[in-house]
C-alpha positions, 0 to 999 in steps of 0.5 A: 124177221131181220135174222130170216132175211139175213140167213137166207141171203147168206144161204143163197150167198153159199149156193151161189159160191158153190155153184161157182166154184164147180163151175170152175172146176169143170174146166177143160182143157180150153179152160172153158166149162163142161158139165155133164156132157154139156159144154158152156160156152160163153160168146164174147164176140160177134163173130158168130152172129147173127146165130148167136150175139156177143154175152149169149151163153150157148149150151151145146150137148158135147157128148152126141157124136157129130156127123157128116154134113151137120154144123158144129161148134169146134176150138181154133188155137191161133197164136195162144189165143183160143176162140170158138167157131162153127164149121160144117162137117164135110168129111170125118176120117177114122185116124186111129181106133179113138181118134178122128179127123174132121175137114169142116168146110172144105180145107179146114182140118180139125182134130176130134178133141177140137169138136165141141159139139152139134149146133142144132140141140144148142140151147141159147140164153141171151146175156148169161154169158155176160154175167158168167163171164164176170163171175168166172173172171179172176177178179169177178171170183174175187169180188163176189166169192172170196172177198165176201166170205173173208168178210164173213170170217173176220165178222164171226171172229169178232162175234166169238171174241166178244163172246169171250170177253162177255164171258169172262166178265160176267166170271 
């Protein structure tokens, strides 16, 4: 029984690792998660409230085309620093044969890169974006991912070494 709990903890230890990991290898280029079409974002302030609180994970369905009059989720870069706002979109202007430009909210210019996606198919999961956020951390992926699985490394090394040491006694 104790072997069945053990094995089962380490294959959901697996699971969540892997997931992690994709996880952060789906990145864009605003180091935020995108997924099949579906961008995570994770609030981590309470400048889109009363919507959406700090911790919330909103999933937004990045792959719909946004038109005019709709409300959206989009990427502001100020001073290096990345934050998610929504704005509504009162013009979008065909640039190029692949780019478009967007005015949200009367003057604010934004670049259709900078569009994540409609806010009303967003779907809301209160305080995940709290737990993600630790596990996308640095030092939360560390913690939680690597640092268990090199004690799990160092622990079946010492388990083959004593094997050997078993077996070269009983030679």
């Amino acid at each position: 029984m104790k072997k069945l709990i053990v094995n089962s903890l380490i294959i959901l230890y697996m699971i969540i690792a892997i997931f992690l990991t994709v996880l952060l290898l789906s990145y864009n280029d605003f180091k935020v998660t995108v997924i099949g079409g579906n961008t995570l974002i994770i609030i981590r302030d309470n400048e889109l409230a009363p919507e959406y609180n700090k911790g919330d994970l909103v999933i937004v369905n990045s792959e719909d085309s946004v038109k005019e009059g709709q409300k959206v989720f989009y990427y502001e870069s100020n001073d290096s620093k990345l934050k998610i706002r929504q704005g509504t979109i009162e013009e979008a202007k065909q640039v190029t044969s692949r780019d478009i430009a967007y005015t949200l909210d009367g003057e604010k210019k934004v670049a259709g890169k900078y569009i994540i996606g409609a806010t009303e198919d967003a779907k809301v999961i209160k305080n995940a974006g709290k737990v993600l956020g630790i596990l996308e951390s640095k030092w939360g992926f560390l913690f939680i991912i690597v640092l268990p699985a090199l004690l799990l490394v160092i622990n079946q090394i010492g388990v083959v070494v004593s094997g050997i040491k078993e077996a070269k006694k009983e030679e």
